[in-house]
C-alpha positions in Angstrom: 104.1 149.1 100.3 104.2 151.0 103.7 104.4 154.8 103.5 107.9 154.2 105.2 109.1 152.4 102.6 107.6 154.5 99.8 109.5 157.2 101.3 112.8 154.9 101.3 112.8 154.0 97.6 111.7 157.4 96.4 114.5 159.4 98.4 117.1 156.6 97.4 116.1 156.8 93.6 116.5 160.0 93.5 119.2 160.4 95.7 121.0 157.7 93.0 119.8 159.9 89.8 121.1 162.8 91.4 124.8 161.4 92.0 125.3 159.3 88.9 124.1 161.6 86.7 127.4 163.9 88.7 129.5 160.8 88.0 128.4 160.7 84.1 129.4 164.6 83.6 132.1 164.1 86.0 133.8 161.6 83.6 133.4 163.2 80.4 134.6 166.2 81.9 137.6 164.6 83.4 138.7 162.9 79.8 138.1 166.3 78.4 139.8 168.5 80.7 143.2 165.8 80.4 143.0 165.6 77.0 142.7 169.7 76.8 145.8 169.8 78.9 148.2 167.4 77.7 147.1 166.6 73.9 148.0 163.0 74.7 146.1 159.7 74.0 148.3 158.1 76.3 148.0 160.0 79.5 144.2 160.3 79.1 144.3 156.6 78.8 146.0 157.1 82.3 144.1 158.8 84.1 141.0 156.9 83.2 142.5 154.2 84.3 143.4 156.0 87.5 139.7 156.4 88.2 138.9 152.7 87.7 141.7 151.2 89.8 140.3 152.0 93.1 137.5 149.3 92.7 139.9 146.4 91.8 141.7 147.9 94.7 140.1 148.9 97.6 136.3 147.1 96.9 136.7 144.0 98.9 138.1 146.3 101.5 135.6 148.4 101.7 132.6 145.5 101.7 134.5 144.6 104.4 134.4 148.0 106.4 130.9 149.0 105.2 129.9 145.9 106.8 130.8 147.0 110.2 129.4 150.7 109.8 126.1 152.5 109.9 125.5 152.1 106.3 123.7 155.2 105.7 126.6 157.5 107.4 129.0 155.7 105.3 126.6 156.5 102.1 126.7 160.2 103.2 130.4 160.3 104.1 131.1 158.8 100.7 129.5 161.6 98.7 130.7 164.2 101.0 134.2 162.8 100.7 133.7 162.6 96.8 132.2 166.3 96.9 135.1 168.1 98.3 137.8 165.8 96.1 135.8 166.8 93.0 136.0 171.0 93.6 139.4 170.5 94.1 140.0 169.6 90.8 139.0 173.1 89.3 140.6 174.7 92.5 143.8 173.4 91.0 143.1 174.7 87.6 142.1 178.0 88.7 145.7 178.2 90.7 147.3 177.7 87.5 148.3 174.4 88.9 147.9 172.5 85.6 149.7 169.5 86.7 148.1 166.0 85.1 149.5 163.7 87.6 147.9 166.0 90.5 144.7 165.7 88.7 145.1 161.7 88.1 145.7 161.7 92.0 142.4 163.5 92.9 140.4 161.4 90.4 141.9 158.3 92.0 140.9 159.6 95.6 137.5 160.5 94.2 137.1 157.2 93.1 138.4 155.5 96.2 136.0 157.2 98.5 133.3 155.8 95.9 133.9 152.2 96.8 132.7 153.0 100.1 129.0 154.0 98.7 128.5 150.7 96.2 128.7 148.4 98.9 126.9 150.4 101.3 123.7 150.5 99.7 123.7 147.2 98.8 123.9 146.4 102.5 121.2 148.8 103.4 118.9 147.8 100.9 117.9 144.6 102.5 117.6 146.5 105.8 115.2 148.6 104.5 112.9 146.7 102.6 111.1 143.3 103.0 112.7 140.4 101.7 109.6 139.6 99.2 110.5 143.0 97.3 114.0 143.3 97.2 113.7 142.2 93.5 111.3 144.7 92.8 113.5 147.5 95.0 116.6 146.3 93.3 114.9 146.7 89.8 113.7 150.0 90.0 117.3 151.2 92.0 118.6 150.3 88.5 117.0 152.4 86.2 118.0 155.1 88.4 121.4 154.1 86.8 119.9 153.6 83.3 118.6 157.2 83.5 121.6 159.0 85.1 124.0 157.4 82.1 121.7 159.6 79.6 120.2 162.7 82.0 124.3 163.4 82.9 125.4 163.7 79.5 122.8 165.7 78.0 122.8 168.3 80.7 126.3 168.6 80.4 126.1 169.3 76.9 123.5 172.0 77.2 125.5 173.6 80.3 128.7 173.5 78.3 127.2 176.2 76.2 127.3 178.4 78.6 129.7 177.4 81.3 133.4 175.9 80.9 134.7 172.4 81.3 136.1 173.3 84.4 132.6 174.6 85.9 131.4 171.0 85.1 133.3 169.8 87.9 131.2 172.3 90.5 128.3 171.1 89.3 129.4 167.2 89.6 129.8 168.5 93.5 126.6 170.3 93.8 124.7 166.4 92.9 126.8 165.1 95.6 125.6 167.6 98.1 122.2 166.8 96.6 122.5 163.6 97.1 122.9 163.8 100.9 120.3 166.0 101.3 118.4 162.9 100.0 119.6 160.4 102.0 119.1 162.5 104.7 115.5 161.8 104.8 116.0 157.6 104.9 113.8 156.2 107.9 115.9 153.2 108.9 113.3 152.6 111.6 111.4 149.5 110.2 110.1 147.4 112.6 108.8 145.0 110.2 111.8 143.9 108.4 113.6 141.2 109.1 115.9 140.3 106.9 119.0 141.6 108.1 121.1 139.0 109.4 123.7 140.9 111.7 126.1 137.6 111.9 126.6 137.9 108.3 129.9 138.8 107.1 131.0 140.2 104.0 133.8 137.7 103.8 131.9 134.7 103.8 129.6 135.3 101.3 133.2 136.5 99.3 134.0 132.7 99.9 131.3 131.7 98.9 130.8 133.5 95.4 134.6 132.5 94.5 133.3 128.9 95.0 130.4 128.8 93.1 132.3 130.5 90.4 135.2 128.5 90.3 132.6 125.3 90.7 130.3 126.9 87.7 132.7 126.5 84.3 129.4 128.3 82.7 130.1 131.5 84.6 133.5 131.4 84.4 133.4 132.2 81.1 131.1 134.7 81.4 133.3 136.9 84.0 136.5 136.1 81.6 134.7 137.0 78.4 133.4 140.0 79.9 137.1 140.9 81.4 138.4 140.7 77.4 135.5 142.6 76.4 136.1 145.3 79.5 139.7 145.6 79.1 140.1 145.4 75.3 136.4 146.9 73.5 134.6 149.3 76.1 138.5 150.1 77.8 139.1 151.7 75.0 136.2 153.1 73.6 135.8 155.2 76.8 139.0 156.6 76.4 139.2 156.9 72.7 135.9 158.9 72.0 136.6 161.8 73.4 140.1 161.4 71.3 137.8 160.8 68.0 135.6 163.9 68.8 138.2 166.1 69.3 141.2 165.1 66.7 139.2 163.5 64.2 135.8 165.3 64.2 137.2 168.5 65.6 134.6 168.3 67.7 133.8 170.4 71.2 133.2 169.2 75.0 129.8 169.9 74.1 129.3 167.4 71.3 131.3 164.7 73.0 128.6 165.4 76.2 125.7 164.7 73.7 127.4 161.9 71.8 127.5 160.5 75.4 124.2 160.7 75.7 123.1 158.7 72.5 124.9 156.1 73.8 122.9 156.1 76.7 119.4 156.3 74.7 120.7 153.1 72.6 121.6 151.4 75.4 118.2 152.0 77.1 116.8 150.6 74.0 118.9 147.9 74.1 118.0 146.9 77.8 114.3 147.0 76.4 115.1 145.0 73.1 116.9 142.3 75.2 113.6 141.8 77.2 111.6 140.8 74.2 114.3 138.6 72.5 114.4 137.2 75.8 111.4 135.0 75.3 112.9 134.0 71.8 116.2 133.0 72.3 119.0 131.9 74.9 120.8 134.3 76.6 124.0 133.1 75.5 122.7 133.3 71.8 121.8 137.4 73.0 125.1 138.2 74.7 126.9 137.0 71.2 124.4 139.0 69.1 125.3 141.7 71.2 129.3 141.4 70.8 128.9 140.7 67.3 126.6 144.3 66.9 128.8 145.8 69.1 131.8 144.8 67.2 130.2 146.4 63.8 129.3 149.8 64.9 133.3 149.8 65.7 134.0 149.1 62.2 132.0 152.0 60.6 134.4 154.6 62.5 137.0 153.0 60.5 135.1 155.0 57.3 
């Protein structure tokens, strides 16, 4: 690997690490803060859906636009965009503006601005790298994920000892600006690469993936099984543990944060435990045991 492209993977890894692990204690404090303020289930079930719908909205929009821009100034303008939505939150709090549906806006404008960064990167990616290690690239941009999911949640829980919820949000701006500082350092000067293909449109390889998935039955049930499983298991599991911290465990922010983080240490393990029954069984044979686990460790909150 060139120094170039050392340089590339290392600033985007961390620049990735920095801003999810944001997002991570960005969310938990968002649940908890609604959930402080309006003492309903059903609202906080609203305004985490309000940070989701932006991606069934706006994404194929913005793989569209991304695929038109500099990459790396939309990557930048994302965070920044997602920075100052994100310290307006607390702004409003601290104006005694505790209005939910105010809130639910900004976290739905947050989230907007952070369909412009997914597709992005994955458009600069390729741009950046040779094709021959865009597996390896990809791999490692992953675990950047892996780690943030568990690195956000545990700092949030030790800052919460000291700081409020509300200062959480500062701090989920602060990795944004981090973040850019990052990027900032990305050489897209690589005269070796060649894989970009600048007649490639965003559109037609959107054709092409509803084909093959309509064409693959396989697949198919994949993506619906994994809808059911999004909509009706993890939908509201994300919404109803901060609920089962706080009204059944009387619980603090600070517990839920390092709750949080177990479940990002077990699914690390997981992610490691599915690469050794890998070479034992089929994948479909995994994905059930998985449902099937998943479905069980439901059940004991039942006791």
């Amino acid at each position: 690997m060139i120094e170039s492209e050392r340089r590339n993977i290392i600033t985007l890894w961390l620049a990735q690490v920095v801003s999810q692990s944001g997002d991570a204690i960005y969310q938990l404090a968002l649940l908890w803060l609604i959930l402080d303020i309006t003492d309903s289930t059903i609202i906080t079930g609203m305004a985490a859906m309000s940070a989701y719908f932006p991606a069934l909205i706006f994404g194929l929009i913005a793989g569209v636009f991304s695929d038109r821009k500099n990459k790396l100034h939309l990557m930048i303008l994302s965070n920044a965009a997602q920075a100052f939505t994100v310290i307006l939150i607390p702004i409003v709090i601290y104006l005694k503006i505790e209005n939910v549906w105010l809130i639910c806006f900004l976290a739905f404008l947050k989230s907007s601005f952070n369909t412009l960064f997914q597709p992005a990167i994955q458009s600069l990616i390729p741009k950046l790298f040779l094709s021959k290690k865009l597996v390896k690239i990809n791999s490692i941009l992953i675990s950047s994920g892996q780690i943030a999911w568990m690195l956000g949640p545990m700092t949030a829980g030790i800052l919460l000892s000291y700081i409020s919820i509300n200062h959480l949000f500062f701090v989920d701006a602060l990795t944004f600006l981090f973040a850019i500082l990052f990027l900032l350092f990305i050489n897209q000067n690589n005269p070796e690469n060649e894989n970009e293909n600048e007649n490639s449109s965003n559109w037609s390889e959107l054709k092409i993936g509803i084909t093959y998935l309509l064409n693959n039955k396989s697949l198919s049930y994949i993506m619906i099984i994994t809808f059911i499983n999004n909509l009706f298991i993890m939908g509201p599991a994300v919404v109803g543990l901060p609920i089962l911290v706080r009204a059944a465990l009387n619980g603090t922010a600070s517990q839920f944060a390092y709750i949080e983080g177990c479940m990002a240490i077990g699914a690390l393990f997981g992610s490691y435990l599915v690469t050794k029954l890998n070479q034992r069984l089929k994948n479909g044979t995994i994905w059930a045991l998985g449902l099937f686990i998943d479905g069980i460790t439901f059940s004991f909150l039942l006791w």
